[in-house]
Every structure is written in C-alpha cells, then in structure tokens.
Backbone and ligand atoms as CSV (ligand in chain L), in Angstrom:
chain,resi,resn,atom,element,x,y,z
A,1,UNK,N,N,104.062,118.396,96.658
A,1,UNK,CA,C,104.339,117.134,97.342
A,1,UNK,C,C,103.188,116.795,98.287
A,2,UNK,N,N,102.878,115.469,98.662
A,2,UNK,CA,C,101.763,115.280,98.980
A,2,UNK,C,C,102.714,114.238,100.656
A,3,UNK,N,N,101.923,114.073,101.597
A,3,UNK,CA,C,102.357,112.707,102.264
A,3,UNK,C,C,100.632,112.037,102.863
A,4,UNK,N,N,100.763,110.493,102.659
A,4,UNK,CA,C,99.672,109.707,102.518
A,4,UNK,C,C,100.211,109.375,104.060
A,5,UNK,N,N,98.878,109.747,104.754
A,5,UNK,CA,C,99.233,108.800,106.242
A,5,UNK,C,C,98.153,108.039,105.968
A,6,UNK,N,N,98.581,106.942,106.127
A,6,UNK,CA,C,97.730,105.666,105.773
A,6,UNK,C,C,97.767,104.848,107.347
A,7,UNK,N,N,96.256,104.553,107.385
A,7,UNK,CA,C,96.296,103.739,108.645
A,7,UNK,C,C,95.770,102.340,108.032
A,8,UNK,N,N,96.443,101.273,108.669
A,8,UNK,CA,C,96.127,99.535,108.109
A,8,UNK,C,C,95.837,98.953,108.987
A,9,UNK,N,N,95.890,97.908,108.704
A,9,UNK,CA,C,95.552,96.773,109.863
A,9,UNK,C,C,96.682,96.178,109.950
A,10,UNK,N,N,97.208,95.501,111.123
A,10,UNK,CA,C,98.611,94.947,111.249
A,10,UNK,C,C,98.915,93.801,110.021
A,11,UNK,N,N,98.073,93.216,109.957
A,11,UNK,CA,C,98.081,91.952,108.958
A,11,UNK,C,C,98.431,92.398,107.475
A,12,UNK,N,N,98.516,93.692,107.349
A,12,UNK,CA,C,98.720,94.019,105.902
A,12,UNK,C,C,99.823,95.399,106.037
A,13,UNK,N,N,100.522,95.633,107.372
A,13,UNK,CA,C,100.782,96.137,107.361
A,13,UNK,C,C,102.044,95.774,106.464
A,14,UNK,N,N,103.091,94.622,106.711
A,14,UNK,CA,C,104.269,94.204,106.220
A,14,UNK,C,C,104.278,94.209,104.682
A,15,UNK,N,N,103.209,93.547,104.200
A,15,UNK,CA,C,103.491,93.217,102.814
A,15,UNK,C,C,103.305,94.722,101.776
A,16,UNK,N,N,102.115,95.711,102.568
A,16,UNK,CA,C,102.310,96.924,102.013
A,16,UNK,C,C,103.451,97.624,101.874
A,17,UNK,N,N,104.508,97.436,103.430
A,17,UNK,CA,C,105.499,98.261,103.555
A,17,UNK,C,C,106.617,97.434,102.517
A,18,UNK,N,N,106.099,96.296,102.228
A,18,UNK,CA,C,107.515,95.976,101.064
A,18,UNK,C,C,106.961,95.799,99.925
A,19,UNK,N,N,105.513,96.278,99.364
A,19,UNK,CA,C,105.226,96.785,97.980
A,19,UNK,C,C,105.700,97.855,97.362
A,20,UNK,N,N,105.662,98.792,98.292
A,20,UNK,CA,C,106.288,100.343,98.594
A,20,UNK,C,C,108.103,100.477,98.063
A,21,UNK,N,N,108.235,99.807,99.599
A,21,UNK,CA,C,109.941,99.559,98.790
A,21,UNK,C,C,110.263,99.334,97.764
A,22,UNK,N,N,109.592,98.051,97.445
A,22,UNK,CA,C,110.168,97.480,96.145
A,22,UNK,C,C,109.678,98.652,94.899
A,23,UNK,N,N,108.963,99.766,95.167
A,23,UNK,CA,C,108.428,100.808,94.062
A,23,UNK,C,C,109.642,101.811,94.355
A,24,UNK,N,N,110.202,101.703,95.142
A,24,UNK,CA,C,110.889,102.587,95.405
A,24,UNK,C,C,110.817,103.675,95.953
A,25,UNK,N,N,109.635,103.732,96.857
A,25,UNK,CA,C,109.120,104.750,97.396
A,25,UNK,C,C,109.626,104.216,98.756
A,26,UNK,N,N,109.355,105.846,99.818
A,26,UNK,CA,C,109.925,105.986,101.184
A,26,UNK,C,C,108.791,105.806,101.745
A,27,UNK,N,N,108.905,104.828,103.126
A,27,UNK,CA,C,108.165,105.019,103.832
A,27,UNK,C,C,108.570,104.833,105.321
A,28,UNK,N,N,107.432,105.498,106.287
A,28,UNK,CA,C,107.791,105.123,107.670
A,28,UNK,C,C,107.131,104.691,108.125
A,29,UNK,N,N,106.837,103.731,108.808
A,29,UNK,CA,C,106.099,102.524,109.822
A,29,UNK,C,C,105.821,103.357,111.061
A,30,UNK,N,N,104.651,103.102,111.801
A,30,UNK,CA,C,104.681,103.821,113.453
A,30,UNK,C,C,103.556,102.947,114.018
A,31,UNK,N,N,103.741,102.761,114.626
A,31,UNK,CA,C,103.120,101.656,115.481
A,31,UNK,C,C,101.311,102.908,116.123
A,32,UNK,N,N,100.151,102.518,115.902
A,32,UNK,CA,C,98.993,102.850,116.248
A,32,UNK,C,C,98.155,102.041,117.112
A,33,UNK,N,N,96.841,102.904,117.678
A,33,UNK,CA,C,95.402,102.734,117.904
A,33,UNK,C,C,94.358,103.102,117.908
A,34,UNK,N,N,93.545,102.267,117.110
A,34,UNK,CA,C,91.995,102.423,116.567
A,34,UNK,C,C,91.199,103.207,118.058
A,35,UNK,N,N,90.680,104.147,117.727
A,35,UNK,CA,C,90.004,104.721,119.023
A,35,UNK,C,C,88.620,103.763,119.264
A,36,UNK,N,N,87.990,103.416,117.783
A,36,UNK,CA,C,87.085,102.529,118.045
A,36,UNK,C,C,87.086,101.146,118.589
A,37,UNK,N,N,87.887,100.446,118.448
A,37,UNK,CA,C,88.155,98.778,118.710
A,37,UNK,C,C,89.667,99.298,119.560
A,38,UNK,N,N,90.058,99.894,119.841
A,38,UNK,CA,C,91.276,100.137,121.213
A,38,UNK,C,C,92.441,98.923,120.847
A,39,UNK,N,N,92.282,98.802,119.525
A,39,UNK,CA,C,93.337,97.565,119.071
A,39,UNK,C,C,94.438,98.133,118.417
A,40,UNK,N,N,95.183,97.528,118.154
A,40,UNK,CA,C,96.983,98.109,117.348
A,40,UNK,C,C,96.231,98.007,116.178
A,41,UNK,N,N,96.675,99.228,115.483
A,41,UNK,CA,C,96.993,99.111,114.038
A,41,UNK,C,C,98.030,99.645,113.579
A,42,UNK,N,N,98.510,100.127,112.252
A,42,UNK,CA,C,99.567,99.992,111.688
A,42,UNK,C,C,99.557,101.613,110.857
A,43,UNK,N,N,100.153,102.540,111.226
A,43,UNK,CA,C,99.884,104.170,110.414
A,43,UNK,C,C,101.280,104.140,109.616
A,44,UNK,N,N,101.106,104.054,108.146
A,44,UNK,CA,C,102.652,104.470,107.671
A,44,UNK,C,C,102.551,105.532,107.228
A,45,UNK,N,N,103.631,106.414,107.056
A,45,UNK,CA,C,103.474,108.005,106.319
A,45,UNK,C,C,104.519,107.617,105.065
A,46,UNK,N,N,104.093,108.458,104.023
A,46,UNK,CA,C,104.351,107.893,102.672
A,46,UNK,C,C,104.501,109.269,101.827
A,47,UNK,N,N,105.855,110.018,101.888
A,47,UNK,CA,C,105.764,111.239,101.389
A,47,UNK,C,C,106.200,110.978,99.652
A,48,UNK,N,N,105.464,111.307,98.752
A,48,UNK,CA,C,105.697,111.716,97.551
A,48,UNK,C,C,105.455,112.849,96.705
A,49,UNK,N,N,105.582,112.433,95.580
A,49,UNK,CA,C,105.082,113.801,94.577
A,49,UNK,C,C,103.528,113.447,93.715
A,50,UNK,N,N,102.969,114.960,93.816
A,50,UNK,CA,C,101.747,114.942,93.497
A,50,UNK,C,C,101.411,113.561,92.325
A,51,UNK,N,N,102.389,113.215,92.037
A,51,UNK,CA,C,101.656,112.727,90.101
A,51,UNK,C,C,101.548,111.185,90.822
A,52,UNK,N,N,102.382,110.780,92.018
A,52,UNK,CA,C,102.720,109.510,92.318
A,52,UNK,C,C,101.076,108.758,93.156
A,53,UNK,N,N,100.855,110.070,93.401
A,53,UNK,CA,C,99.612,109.420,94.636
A,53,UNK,C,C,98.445,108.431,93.787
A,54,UNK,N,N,98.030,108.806,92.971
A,54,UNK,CA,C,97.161,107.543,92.191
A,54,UNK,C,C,97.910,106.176,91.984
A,55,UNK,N,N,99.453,106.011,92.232
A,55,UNK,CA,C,100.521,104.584,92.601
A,55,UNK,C,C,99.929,104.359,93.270
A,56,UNK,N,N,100.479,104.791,94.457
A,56,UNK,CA,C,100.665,104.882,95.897
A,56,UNK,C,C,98.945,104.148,96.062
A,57,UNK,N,N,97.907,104.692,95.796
A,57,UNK,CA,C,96.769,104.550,96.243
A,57,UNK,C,C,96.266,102.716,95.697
A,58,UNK,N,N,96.773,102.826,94.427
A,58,UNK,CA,C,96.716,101.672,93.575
A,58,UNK,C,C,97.267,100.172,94.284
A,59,UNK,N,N,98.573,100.381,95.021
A,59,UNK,CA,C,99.422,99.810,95.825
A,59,UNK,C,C,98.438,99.334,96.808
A,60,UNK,N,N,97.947,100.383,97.949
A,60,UNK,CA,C,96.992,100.061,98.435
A,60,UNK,C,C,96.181,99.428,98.601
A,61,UNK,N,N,95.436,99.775,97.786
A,61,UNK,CA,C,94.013,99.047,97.348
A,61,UNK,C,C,94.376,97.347,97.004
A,62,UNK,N,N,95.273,97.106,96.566
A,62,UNK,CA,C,95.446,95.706,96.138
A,62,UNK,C,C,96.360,95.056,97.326
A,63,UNK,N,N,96.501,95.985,98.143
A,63,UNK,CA,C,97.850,95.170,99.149
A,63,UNK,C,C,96.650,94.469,100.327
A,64,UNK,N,N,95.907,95.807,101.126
A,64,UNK,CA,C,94.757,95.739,101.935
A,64,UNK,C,C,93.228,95.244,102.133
A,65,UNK,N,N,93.241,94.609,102.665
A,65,UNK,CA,C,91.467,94.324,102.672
A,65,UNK,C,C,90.781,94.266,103.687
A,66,UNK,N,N,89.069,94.605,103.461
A,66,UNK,CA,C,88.791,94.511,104.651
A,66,UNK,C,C,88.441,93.160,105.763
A,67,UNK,N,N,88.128,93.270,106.707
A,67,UNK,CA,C,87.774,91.870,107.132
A,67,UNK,C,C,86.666,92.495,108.808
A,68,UNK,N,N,86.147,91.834,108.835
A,68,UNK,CA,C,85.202,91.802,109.607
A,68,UNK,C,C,85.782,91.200,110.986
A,69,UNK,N,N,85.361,91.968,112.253
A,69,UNK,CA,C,85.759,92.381,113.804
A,69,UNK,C,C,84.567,92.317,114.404
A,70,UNK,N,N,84.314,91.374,115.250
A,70,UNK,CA,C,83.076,91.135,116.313
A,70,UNK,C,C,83.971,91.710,117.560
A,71,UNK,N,N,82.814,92.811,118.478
A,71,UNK,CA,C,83.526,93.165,119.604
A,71,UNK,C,C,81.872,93.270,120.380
A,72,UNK,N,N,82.101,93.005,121.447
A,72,UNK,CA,C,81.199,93.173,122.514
A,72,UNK,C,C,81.343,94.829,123.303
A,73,UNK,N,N,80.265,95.326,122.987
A,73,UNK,CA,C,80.486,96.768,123.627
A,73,UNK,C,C,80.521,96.886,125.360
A,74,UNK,N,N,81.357,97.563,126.188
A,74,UNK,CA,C,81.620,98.047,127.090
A,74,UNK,C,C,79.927,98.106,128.179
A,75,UNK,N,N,79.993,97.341,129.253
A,75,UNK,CA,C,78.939,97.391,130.312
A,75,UNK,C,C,78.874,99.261,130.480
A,76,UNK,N,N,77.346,99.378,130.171
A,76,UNK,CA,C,77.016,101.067,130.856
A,76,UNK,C,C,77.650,101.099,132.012
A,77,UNK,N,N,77.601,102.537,132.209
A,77,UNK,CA,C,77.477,102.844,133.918
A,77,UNK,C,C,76.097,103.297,134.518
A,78,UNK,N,N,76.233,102.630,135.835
A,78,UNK,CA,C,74.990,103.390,136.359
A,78,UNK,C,C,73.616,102.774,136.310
A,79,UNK,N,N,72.589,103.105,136.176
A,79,UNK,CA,C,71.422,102.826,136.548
A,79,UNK,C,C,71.084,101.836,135.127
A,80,UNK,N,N,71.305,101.524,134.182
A,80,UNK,CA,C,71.541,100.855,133.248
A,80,UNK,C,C,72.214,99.137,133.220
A,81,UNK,N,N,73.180,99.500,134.509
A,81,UNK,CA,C,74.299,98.526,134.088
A,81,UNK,C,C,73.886,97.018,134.662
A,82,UNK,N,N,72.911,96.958,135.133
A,82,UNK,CA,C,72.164,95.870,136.073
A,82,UNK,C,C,71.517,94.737,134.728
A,83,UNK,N,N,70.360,95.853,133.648
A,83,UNK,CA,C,69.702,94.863,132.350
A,83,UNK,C,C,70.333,95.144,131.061
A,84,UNK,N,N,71.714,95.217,131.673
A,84,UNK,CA,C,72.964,95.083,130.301
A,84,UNK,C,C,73.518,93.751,129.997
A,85,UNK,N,N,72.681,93.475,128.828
A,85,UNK,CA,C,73.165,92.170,127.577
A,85,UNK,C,C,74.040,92.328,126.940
A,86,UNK,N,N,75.140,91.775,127.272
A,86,UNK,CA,C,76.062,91.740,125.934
A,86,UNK,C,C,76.032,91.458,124.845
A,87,UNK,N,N,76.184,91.845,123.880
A,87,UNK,CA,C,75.518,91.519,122.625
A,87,UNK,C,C,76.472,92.122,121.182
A,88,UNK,N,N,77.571,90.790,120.685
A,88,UNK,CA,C,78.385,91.408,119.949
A,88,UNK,C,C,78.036,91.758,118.421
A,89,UNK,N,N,78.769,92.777,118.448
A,89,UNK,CA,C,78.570,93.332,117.055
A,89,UNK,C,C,79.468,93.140,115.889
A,90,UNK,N,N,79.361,93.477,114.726
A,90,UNK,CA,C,80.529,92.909,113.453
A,90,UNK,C,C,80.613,94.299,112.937
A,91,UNK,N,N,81.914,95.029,112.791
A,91,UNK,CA,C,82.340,95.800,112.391
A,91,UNK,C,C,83.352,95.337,110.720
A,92,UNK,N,N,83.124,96.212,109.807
A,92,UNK,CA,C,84.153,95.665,108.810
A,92,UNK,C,C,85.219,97.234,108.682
A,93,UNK,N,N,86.169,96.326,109.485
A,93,UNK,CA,C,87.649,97.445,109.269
A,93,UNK,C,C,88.693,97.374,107.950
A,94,UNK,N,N,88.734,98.069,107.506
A,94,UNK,CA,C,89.753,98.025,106.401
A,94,UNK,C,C,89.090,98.544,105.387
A,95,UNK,N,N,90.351,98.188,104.398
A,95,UNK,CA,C,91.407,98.032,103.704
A,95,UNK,C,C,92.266,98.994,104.449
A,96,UNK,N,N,91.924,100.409,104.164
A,96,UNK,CA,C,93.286,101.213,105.374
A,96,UNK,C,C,92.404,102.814,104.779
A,97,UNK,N,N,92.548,103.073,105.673
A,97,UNK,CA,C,92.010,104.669,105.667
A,97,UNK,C,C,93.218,105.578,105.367
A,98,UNK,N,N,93.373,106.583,104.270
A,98,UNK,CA,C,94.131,107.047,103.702
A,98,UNK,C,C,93.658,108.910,103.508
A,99,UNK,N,N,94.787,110.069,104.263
A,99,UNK,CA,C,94.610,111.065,104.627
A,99,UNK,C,C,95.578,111.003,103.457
A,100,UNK,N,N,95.581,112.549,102.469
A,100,UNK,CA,C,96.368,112.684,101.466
A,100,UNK,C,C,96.248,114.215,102.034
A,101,UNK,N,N,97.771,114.674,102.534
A,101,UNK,CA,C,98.126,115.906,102.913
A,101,UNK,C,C,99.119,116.795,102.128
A,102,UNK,N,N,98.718,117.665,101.976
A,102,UNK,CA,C,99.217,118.912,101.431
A,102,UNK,C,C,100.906,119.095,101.937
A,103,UNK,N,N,101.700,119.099,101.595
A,103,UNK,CA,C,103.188,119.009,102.587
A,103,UNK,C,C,103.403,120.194,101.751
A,104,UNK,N,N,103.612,121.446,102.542
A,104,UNK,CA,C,104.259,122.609,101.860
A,104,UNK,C,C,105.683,122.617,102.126
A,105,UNK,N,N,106.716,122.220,102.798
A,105,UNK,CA,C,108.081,122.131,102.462
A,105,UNK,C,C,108.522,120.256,103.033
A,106,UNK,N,N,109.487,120.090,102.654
A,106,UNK,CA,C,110.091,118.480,103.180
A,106,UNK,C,C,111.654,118.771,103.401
A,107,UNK,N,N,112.281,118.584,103.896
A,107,UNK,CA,C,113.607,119.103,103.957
A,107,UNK,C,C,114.402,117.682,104.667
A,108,UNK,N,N,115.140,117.507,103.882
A,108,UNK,CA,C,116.405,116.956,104.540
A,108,UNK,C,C,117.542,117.097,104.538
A,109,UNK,N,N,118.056,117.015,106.015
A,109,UNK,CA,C,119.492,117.676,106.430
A,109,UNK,C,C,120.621,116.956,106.535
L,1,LIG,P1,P,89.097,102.078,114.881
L,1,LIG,O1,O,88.794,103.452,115.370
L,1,LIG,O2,O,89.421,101.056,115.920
L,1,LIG,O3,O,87.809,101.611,114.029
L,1,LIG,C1,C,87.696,100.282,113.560
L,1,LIG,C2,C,86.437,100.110,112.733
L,1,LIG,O4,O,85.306,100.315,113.558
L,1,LIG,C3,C,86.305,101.124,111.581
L,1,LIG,O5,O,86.990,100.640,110.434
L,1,LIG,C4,C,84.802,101.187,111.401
L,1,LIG,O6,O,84.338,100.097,110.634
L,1,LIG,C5,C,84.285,100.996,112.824
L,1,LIG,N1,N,83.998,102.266,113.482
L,1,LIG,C6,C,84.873,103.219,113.866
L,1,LIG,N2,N,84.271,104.236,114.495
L,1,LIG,C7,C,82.963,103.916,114.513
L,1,LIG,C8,C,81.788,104.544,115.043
L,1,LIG,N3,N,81.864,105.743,115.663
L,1,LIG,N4,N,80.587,103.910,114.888
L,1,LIG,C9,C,80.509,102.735,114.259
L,1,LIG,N5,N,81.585,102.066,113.759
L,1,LIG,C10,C,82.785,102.651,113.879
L,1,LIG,P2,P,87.738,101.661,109.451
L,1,LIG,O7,O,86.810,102.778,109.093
L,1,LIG,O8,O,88.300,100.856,108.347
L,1,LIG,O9,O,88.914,102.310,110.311
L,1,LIG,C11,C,90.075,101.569,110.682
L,1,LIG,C12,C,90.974,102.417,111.563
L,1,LIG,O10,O,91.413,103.546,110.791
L,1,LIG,C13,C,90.287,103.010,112.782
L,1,LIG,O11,O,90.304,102.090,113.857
L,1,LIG,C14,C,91.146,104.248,113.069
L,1,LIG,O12,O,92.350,103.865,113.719
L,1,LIG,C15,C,91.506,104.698,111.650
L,1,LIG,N6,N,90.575,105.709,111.139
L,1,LIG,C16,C,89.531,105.509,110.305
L,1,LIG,N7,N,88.921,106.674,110.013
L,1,LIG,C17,C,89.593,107.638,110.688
L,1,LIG,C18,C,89.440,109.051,110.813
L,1,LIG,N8,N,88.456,109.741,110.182
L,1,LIG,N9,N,90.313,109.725,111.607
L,1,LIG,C19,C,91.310,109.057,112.256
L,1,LIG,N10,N,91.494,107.721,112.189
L,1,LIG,C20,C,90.644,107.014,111.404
C-alpha cells in the first residue's frame, strides 16, 4: 500500500478532491503552507494500493497546473538594507508536488 501526500494549490485543490471521489478513492484534505511563498496551499493524503498509483498520478496531472507567482523578496537586514531594491520575481508553482510513501500497515478500527 502506498499513501500519495500530494501538495496543490488551493485553486485545484476542490476539483482534484472530487476527481478522486468520483474514482472512488479516499481522500483527506488538510489545510497547508508553502515555506517558500508563506501562502496556503492545499496537502491531501491519498492512501491506496500499489497498482492504483499510476491512476491516482494520472488524475493529477490532468486536474493541476502550473501557474506563475510574482513575489517581491523580503528587505535584508543590516548593513545591506539601506541599497535594497525591490525587485519582483516569477516563480512557476504547480501542478502539485507528489511524495509516494511506503505505508507498512493502515488499520481501521
Ligand atoms: P512553496 O514552498 O511556497 O514554493 C512555491 C514555489 O516556489 C515552488 O513551486 C517553486 O517554484 C518555488 N520555490 C520553492 N523553493 C524555492 C527555492 N528554495 N528557490 C527558488 N524557488 C523556490 P513548487 O515546486 O511547485 O512547490 C509548491 C509547494 O509544494 C511548495 O510551496 C511547498 O509547499 C510544496 N513542496 C514542493 N516541494 C517540496 C518538498 N521537496 N518538500 C516539501 N514541500 C514541498
């Protein structure tokens, strides 16, 4: 058994979580944040069986996309912070970053 913690972007978080359903697969929603951009995103955990994860991934890939994030980086500190230009940058976040973990038991009680 495998579980996919998948991290998304909020905007794709919904329609993934009801591609899923409608496959009939389990999932859980948990509310996240990007350490890089300090913004919400969207982590679902997605426990299945080994043969399912090339679905699961397939699902994915067509649910998510990426899209491009301009952020202005954080004023230095210190002896720096006086001939600091702001100057924003374009990051492309997405589709969803996907950890495929080893689950050695799953149990429900
Ligand atoms: P964030 O950490 O907010 O990162 C958002 C986007 O910023 C990333 O998109 C990437 O394009 C860029 N980025 C992140 N760290 C960077 C760095 N050190 N230098 C330059 N650019 C950087 P994605 O790669 O699509 O990641 C989207 C979100 O997925 C991340 O949000 C984070 O929450 C999660 N994530 C991605 N890779 C991860 C990993 N190896 N471990 C844990 N979480 C991860």
């Amino acid at each position: 058994m495998k579980l996919l913690l998948t991290i998304v972007q909020d905007q794709d978080a919904l329609p993934l979580l009801e591609a899923l359903v409608q496959e009939d697969y389990r999932v859980t929603k948990l509310a996240s944040t990007g350490g890089f951009l300090q913004a919400g995103n969207t982590t679902l955990l997605v426990g299945i069986e080994d043969e399912q994860v090339e679905d699961v991934i397939g699902i994915i890939r067509e649910t998510c996309r990426p899209r491009g994030k301009t952020i202005t980086p954080l004023a230095p500190q210190g002896a720096m912070a006086e001939s600091y230009i702001p100057f924003p940058v374009k990051v492309s976040v997405g589709g969803a970053a996907v950890f495929v973990i080893d689950v050695e038991q799953f149990v429900r009680v």
